[in-house]
DRENROVO-828332 format. One line per field, with one value per residue: x negated, y, z of N, C-alpha, C in turn; residue number from 1. Coordinates in steps of 0.1 Angstrom, whole numbers, padded with zeros to 4 digits, always signed. Atoms other than C-alpha are relative to their C-alpha. Layout:
n_u	c(X, ...)
n_v	c(Y, ...)
n_w	c(Z, ...)
ca_u	c(X, ...)
ca_v	c(Y, ...)
ca_w	c(Z, ...)
c_u	c(X, ...)
c_v	c(Y, ...)
c_w	c(Z, ...)
pake	c(NUM, ...)
//
This chain:
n_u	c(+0014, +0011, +0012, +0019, +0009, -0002, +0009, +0016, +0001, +0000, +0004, +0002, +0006, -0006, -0011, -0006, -0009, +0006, +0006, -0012, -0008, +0007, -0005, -0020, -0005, +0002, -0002, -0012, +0006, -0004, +0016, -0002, +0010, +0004, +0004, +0007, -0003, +0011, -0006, -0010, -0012, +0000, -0012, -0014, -0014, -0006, -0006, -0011, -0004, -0009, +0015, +0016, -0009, -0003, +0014, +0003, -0011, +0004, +0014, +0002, +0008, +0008, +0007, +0015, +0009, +0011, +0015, +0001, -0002, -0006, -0007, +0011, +0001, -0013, +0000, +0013, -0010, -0009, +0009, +0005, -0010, +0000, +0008, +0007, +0001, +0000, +0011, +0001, +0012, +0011, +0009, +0002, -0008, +0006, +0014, -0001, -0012, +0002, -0009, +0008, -0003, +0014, -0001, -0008, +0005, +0003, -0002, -0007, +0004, -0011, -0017, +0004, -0002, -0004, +0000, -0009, +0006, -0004, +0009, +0013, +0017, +0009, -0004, -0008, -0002, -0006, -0011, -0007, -0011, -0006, +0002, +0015, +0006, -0015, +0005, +0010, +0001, -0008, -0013, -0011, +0001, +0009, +0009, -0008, +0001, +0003, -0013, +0003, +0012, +0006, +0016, +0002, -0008, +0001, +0011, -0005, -0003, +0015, +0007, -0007, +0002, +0012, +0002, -0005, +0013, +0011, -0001, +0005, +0015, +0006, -0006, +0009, +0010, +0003, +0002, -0007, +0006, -0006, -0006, -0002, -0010, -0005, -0012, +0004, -0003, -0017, -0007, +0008, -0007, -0013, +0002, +0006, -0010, +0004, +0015, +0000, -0008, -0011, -0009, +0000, -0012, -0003, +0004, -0010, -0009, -0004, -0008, +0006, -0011, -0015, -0009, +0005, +0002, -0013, -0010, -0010, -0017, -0010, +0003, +0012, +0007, +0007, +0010, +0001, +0011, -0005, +0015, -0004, -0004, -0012, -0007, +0000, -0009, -0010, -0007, -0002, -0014, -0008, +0001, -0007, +0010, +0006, +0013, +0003, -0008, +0001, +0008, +0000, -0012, -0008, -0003, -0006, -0015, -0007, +0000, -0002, -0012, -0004, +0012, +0011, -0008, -0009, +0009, +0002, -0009, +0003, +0014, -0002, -0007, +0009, +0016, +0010, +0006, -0004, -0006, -0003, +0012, -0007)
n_v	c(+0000, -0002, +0013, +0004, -0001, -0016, -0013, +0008, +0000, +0011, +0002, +0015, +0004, +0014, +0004, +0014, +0002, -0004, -0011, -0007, -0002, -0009, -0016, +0001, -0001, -0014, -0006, -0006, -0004, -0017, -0007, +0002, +0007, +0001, +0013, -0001, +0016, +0004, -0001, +0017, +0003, +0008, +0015, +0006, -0008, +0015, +0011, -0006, -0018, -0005, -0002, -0009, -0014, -0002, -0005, -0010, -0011, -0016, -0007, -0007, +0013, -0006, +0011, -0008, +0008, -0001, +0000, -0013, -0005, -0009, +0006, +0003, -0011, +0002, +0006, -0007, -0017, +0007, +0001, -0011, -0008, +0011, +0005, +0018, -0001, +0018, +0005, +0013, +0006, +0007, -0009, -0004, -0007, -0016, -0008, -0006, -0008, -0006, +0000, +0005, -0010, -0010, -0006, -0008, -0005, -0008, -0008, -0005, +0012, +0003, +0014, +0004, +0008, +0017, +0012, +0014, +0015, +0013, +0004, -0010, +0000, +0005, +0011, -0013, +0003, +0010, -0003, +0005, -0005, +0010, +0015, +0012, -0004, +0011, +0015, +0000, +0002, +0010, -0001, +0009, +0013, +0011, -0003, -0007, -0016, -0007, -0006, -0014, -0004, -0002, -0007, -0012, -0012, -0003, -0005, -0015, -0002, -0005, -0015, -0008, +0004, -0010, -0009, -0009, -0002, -0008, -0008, -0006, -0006, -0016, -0014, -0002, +0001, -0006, +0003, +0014, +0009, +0017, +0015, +0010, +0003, +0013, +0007, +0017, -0001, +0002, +0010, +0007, -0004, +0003, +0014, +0002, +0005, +0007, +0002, +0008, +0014, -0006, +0000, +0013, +0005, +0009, -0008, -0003, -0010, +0003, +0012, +0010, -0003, +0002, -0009, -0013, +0010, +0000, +0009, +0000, +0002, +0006, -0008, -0008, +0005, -0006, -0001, -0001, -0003, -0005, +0006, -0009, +0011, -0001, +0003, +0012, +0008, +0001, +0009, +0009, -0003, -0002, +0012, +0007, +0012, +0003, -0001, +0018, +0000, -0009, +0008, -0009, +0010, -0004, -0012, -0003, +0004, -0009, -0012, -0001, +0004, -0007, -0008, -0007, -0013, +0006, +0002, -0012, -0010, +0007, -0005, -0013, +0003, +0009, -0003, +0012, -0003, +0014, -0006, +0008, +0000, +0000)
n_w	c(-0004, +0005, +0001, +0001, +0011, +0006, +0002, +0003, +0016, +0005, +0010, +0006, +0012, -0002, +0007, -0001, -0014, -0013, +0003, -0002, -0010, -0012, +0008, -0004, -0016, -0006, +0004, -0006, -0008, +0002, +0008, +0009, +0006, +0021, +0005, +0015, +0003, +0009, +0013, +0005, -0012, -0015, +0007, -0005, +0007, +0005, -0012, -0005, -0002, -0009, -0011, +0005, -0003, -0017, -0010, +0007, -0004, -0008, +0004, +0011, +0007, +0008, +0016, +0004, +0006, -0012, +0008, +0008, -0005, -0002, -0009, -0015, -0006, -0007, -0012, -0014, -0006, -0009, -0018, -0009, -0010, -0005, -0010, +0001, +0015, +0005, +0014, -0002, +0006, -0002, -0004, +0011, +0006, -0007, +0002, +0017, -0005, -0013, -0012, -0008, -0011, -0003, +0008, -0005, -0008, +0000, +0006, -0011, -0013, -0012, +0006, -0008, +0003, -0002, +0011, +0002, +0008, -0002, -0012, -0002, +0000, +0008, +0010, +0007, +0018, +0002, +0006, -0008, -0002, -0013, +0006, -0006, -0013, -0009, +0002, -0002, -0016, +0000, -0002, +0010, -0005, +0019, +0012, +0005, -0002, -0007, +0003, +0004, +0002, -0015, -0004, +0006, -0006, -0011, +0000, -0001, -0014, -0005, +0002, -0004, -0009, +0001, +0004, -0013, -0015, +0007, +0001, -0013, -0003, +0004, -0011, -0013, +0005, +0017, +0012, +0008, +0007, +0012, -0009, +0014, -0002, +0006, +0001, -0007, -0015, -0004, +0001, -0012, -0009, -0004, -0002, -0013, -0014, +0007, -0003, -0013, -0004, -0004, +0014, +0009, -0003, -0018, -0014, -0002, +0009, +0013, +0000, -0010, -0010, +0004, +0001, +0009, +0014, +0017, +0002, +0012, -0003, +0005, +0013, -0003, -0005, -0011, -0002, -0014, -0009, -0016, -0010, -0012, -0008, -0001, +0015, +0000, -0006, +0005, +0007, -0009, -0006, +0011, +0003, -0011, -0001, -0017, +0003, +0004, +0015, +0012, +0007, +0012, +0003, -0011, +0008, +0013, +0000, -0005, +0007, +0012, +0000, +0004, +0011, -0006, -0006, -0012, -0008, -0006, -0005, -0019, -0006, +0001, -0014, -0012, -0001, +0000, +0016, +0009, +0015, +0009, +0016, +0009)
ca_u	c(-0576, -0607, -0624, -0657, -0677, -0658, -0681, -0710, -0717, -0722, -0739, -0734, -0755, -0741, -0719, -0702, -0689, -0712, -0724, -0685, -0669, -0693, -0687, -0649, -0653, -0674, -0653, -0620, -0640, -0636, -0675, -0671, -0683, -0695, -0696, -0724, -0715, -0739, -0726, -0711, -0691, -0689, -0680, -0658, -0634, -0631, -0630, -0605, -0597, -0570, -0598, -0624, -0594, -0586, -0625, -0628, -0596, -0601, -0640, -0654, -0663, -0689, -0705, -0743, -0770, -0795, -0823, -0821, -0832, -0807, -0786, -0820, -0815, -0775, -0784, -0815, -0786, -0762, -0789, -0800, -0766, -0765, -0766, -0770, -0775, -0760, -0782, -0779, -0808, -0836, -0868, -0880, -0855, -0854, -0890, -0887, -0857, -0875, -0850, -0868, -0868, -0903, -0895, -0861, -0873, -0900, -0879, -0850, -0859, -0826, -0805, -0807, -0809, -0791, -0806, -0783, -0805, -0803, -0832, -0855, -0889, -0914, -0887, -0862, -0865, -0852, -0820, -0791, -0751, -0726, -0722, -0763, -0765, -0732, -0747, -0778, -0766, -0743, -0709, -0696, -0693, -0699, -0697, -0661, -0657, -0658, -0620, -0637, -0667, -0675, -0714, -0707, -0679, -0697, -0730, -0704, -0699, -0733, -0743, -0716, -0725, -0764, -0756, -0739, -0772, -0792, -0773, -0777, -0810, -0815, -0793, -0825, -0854, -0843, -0847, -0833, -0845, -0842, -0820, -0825, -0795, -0801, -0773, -0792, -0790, -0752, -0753, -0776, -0754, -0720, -0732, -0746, -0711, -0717, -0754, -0745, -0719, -0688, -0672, -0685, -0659, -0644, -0660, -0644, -0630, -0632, -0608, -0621, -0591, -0554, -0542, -0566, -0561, -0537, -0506, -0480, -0443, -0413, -0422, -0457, -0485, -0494, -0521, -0525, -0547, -0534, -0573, -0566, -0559, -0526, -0517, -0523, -0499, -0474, -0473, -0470, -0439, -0423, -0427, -0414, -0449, -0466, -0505, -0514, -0488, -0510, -0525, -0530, -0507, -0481, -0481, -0482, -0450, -0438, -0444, -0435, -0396, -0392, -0410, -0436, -0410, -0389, -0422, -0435, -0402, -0405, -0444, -0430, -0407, -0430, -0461, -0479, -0506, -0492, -0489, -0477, -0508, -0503)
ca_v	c(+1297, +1309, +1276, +1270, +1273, +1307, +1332, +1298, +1299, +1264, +1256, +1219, +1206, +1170, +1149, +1114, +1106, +1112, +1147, +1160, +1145, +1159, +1194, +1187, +1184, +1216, +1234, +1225, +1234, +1269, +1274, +1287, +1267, +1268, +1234, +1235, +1206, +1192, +1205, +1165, +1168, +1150, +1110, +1112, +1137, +1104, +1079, +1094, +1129, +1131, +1124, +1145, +1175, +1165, +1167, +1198, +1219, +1258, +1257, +1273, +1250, +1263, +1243, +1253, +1238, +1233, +1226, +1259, +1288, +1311, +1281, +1277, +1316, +1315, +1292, +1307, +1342, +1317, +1310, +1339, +1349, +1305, +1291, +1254, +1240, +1198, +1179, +1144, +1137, +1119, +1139, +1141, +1156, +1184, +1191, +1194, +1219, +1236, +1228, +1209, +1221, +1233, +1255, +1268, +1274, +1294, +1319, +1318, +1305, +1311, +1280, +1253, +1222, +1185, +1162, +1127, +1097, +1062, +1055, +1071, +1087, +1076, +1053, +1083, +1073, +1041, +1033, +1023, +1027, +1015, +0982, +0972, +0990, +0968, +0937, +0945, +0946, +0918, +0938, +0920, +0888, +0859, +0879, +0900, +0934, +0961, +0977, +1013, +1028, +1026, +1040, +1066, +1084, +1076, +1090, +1120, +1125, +1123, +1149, +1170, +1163, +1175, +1203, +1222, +1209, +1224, +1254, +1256, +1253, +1282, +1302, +1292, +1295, +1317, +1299, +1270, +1240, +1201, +1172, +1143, +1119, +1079, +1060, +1024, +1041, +1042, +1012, +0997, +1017, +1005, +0970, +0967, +0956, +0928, +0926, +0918, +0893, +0914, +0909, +0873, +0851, +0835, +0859, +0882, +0909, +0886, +0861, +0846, +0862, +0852, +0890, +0907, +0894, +0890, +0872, +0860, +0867, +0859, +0887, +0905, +0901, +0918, +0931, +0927, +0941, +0940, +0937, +0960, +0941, +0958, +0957, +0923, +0917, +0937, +0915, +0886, +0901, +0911, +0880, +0863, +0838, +0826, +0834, +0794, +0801, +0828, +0809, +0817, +0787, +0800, +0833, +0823, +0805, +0832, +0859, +0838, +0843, +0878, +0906, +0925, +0955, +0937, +0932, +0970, +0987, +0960, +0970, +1005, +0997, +0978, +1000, +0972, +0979, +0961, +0974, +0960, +0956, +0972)
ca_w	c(+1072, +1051, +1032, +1046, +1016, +1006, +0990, +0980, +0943, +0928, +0894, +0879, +0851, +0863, +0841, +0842, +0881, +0908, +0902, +0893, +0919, +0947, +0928, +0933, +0971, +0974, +0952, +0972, +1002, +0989, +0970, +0939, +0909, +0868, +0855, +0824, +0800, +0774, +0734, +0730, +0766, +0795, +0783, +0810, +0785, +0768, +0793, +0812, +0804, +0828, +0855, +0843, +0843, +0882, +0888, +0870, +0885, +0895, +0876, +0853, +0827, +0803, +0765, +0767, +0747, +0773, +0745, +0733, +0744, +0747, +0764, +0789, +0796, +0798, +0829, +0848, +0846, +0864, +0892, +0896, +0915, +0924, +0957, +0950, +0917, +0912, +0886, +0877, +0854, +0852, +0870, +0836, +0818, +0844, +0838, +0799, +0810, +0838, +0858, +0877, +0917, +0919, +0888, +0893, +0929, +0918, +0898, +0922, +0956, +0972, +0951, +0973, +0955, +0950, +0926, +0921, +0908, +0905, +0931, +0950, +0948, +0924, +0909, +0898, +0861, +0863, +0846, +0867, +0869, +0897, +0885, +0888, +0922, +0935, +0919, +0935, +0969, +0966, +0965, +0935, +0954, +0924, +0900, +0899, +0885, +0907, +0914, +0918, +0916, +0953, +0949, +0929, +0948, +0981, +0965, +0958, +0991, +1001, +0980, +0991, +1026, +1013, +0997, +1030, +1051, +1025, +1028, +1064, +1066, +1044, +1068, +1092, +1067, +1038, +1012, +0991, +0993, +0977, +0987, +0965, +0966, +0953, +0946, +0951, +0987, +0987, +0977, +1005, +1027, +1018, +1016, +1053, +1073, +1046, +1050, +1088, +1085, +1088, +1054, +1044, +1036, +1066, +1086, +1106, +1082, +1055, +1062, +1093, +1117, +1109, +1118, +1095, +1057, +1023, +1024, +0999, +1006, +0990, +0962, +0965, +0983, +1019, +1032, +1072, +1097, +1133, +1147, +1178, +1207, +1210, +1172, +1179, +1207, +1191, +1164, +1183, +1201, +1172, +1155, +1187, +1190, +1217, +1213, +1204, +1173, +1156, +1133, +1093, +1083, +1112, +1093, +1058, +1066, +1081, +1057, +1026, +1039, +1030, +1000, +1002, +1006, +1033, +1052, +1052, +1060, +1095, +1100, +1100, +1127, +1149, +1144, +1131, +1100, +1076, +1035, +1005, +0975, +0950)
c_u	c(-0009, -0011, -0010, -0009, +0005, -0014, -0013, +0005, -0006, +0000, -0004, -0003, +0004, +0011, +0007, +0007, -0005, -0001, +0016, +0010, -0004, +0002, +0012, -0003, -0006, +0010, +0018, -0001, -0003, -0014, +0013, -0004, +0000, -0009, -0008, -0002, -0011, +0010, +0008, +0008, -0007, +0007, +0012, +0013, +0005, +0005, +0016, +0002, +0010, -0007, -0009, +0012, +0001, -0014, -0004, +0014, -0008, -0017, +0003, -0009, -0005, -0005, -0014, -0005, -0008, -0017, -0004, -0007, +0009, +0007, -0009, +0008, +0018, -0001, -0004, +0010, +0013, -0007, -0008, +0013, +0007, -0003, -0003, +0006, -0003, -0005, +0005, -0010, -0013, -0015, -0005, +0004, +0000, -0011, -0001, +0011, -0007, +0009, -0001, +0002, -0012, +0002, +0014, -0002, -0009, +0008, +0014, +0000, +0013, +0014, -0008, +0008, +0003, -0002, +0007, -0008, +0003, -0014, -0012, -0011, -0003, +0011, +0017, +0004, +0006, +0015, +0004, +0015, +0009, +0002, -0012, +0001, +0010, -0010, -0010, -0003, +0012, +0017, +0008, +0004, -0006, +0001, +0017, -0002, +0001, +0019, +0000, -0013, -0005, -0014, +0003, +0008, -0004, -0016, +0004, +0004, -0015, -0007, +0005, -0007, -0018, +0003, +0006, -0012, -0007, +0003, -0001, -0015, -0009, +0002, -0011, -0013, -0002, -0003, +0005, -0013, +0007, +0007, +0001, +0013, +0002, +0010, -0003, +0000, +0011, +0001, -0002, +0006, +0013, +0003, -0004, +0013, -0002, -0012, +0001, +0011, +0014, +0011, +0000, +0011, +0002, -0003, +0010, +0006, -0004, +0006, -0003, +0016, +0015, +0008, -0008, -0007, +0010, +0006, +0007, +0012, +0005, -0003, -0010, -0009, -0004, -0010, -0001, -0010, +0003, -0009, -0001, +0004, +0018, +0011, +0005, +0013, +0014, +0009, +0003, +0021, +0012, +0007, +0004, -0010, -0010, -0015, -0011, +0003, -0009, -0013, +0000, +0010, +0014, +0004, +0003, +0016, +0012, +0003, +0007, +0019, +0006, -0013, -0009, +0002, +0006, -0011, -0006, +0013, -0003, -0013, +0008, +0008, -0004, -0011, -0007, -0010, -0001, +0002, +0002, -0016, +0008, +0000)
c_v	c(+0001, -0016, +0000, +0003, +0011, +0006, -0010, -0001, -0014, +0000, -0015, +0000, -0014, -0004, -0015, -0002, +0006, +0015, +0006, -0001, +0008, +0014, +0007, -0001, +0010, +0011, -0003, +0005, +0015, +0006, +0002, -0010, +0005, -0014, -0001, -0013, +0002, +0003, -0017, -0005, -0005, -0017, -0002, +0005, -0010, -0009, -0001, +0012, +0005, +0002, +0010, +0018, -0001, +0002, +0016, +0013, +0011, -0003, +0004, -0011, +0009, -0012, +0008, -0010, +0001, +0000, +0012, +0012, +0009, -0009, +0001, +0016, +0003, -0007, +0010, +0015, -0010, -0001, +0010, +0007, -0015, +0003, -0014, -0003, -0017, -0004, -0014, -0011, -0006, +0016, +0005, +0010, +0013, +0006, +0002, +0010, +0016, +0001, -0012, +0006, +0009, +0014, +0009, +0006, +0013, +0014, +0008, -0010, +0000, -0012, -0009, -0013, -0017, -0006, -0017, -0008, -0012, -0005, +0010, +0006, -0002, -0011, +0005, -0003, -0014, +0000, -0009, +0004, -0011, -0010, -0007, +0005, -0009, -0012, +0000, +0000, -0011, +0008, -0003, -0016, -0011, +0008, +0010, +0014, +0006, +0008, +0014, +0001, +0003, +0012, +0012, +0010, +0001, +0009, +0016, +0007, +0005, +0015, +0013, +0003, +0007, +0016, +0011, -0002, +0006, +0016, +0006, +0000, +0012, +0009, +0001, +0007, +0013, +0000, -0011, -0010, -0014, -0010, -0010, -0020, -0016, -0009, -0012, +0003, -0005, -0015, -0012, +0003, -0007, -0015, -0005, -0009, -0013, -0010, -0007, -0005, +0002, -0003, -0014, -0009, -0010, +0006, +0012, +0009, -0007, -0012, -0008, +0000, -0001, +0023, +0010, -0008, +0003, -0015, -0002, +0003, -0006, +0008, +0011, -0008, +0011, +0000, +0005, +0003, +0007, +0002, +0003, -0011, +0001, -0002, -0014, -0010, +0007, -0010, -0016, +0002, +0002, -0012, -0014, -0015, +0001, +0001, -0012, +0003, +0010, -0002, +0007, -0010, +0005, +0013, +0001, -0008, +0011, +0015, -0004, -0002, +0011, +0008, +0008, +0015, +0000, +0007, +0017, +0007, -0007, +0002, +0012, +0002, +0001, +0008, -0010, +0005, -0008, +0011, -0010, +0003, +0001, +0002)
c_w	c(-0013, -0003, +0005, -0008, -0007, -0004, -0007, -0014, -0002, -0014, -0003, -0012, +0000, -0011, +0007, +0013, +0011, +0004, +0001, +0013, +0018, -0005, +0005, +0013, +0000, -0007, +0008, +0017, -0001, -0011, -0015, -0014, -0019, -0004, -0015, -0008, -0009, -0016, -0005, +0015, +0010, -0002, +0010, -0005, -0009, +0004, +0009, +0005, +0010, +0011, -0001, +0003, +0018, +0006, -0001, +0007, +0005, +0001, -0008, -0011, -0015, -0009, +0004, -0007, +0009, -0007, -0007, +0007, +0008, +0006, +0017, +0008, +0007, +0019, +0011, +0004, +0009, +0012, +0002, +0011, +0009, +0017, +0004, -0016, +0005, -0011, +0002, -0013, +0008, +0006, -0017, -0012, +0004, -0001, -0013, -0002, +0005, +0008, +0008, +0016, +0003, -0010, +0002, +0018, +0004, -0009, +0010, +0011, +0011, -0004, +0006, -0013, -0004, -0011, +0001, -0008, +0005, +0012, +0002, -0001, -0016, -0014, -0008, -0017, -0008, -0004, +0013, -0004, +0014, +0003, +0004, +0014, +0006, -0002, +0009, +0018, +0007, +0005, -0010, +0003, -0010, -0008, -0008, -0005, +0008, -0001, +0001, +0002, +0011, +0002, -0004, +0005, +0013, -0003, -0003, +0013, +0007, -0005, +0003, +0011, -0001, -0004, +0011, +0011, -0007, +0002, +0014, +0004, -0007, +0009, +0008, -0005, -0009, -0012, -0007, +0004, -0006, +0003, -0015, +0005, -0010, +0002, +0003, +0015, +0002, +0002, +0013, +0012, +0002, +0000, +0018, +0009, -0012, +0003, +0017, +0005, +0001, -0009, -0009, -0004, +0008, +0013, +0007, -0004, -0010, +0002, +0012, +0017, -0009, -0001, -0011, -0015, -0008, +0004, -0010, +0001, -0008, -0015, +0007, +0009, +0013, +0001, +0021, +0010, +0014, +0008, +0012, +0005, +0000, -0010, +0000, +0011, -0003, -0009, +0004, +0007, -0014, -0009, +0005, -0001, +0009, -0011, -0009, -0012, -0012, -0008, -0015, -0008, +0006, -0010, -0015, -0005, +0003, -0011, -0014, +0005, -0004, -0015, +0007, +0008, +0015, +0013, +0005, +0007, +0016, +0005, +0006, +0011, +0008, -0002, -0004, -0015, -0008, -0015, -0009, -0010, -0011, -0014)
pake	c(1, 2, 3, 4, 5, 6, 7, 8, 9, 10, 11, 12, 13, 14, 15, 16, 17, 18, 19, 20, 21, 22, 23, 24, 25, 26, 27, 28, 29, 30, 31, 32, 33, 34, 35, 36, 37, 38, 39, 40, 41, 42, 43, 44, 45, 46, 47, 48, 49, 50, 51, 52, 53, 54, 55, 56, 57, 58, 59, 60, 61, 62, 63, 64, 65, 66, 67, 68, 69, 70, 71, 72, 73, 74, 75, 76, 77, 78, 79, 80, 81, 82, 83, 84, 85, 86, 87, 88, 89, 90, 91, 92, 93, 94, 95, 96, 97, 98, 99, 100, 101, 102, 103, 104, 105, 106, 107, 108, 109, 110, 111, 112, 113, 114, 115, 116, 117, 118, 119, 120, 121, 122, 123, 124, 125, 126, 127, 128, 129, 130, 131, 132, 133, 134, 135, 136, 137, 138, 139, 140, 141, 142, 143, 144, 145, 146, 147, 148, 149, 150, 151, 152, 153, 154, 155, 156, 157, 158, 159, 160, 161, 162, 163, 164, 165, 166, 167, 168, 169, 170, 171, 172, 173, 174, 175, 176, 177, 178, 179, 180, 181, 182, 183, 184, 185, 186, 187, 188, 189, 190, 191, 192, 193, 194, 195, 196, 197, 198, 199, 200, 201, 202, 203, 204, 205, 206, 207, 208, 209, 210, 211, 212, 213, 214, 215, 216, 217, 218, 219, 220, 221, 222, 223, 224, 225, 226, 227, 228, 229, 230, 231, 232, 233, 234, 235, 236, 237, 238, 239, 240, 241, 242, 243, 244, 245, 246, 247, 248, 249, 250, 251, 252, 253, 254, 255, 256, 257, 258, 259, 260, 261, 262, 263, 264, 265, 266, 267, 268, 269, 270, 271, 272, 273, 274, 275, 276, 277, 278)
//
């Protein structure tokens, strides 16, 4: 089958996470793309260059000076044959560029544009990374690290997700236009089953139900989630316990007799959603 996005030209000036990895989904979605780095990289060729290569597969990865001319003009000859152009600067920046949307718009009005900032509107210039937007919407609970970068791969998604309605609304209009893409959204977003009580602790996906939770076995630690009614009477059957019995004491007796291995191969049996952590 013919990608979807076959034949779409894609131009990223984006660096660090958000901006690449939304790039990477249109670009295995079949668009073409030319990733334009800044002359000192991408920090993620430091951070983790093996990453930054898997975001980067089958582009075209270009060094410009973007403060130069002859880097400015290298561009504007990229969008002029563009049909969306990812940014992840400050509004500012883009306008000391002219790559701005009103500006690249007027020169070529058929690249349909996704800007990535840390908040919306008027408040675009504010500094931010995924870290304050989590703290900010209480998904660091007291005050743990973060085990991935939730906002920033879901605000890659998002912009993905823009950059294909932008391109269909050209198909309507004929013209590019702007999708602007804040990440203190994501964050407000992926905080909400949270925000209404879903994930508190004790509550009911955060520990509040015996079938949906972390166990300890004999070696490892499970992770359980029979929530379904049916999941639920499987494991019951399986388990050979009367409905009264399925308790979280009942269970962690029960699970600390075998490993964390034992326990998946027997999910896997029984249909039950059961994995090891790992």
């Amino acid at each position: 089958m013919t990608a979807p996005l076959t034949g779409v030209r894609v131009v990223s000036i984006a660096i660090n996470l958000p901006g690449p990895a939304a790039v990477a989904r249109l670009a295995r979605q079949g668009a073409g793309v030319v990733t334009v780095l800044p002359p000192g990289g991408d920090p993620m060729q430091q951070f983790a260059a093996e990453y930054f290569d898997e975001l980067h597969a089958g582009q075209e990865v270009r060094t410009v000076d973007l403060k130069s001319e002859a880097g400015l003009a290298e561009v504007d000859e990229l969008l002029s044959a563009a049909d969306v152009l990812v940014t992840s600067s400050r509004p500012s920046a883009l306008r000391r560029l002219g790559l701005d949307f009103d500006s690249v718009h007027a020169r070529h009005p058929q690249v349909c544009q996704v800007d990535i900032v840390g908040y919306p509107g008027e408040a675009a210039e504010v500094a931010g990374h995924d870290l304050t937007y989590q703290a900010a919407t209480g998904l660091l609970g007291e005050g743990s690290m973060p085990a991935t970068l939730v906002v920033d791969l879901a605000g890659s998604e998002r912009a993905a997700a823009e950059a294909a309605a932008a391109l269909v609304a050209r198909a309507r209009t004929g013209e590019g236009i702007r999708r602007e893409v804040a990440l203190s959204d994501l964050s407000e977003t992926m905080s909400r089953p949270l925000a209404h009580g879903l994930t508190a602790p004790g509550a009911l996906l955060g520990g509040g139900l015996p079938v949906y939770g972390i166990y300890d076995t004999a070696e490892g630690r499970i992770a359980l989630a029979a929530l379904e009614p049916h999941f639920t009477a499987r494991l019951l059957t399986a388990l050979d316990l009367a409905p009264e019995e399925l308790t979280r004491e009942r269970l962690d007796e029960i699970f600390a007799r075998r490993s964390a291995t034992a326990w998946a191969a027997w999910a896997s049996e029984h249909d039950i959603p059961l994995t090891p952590l790992r």
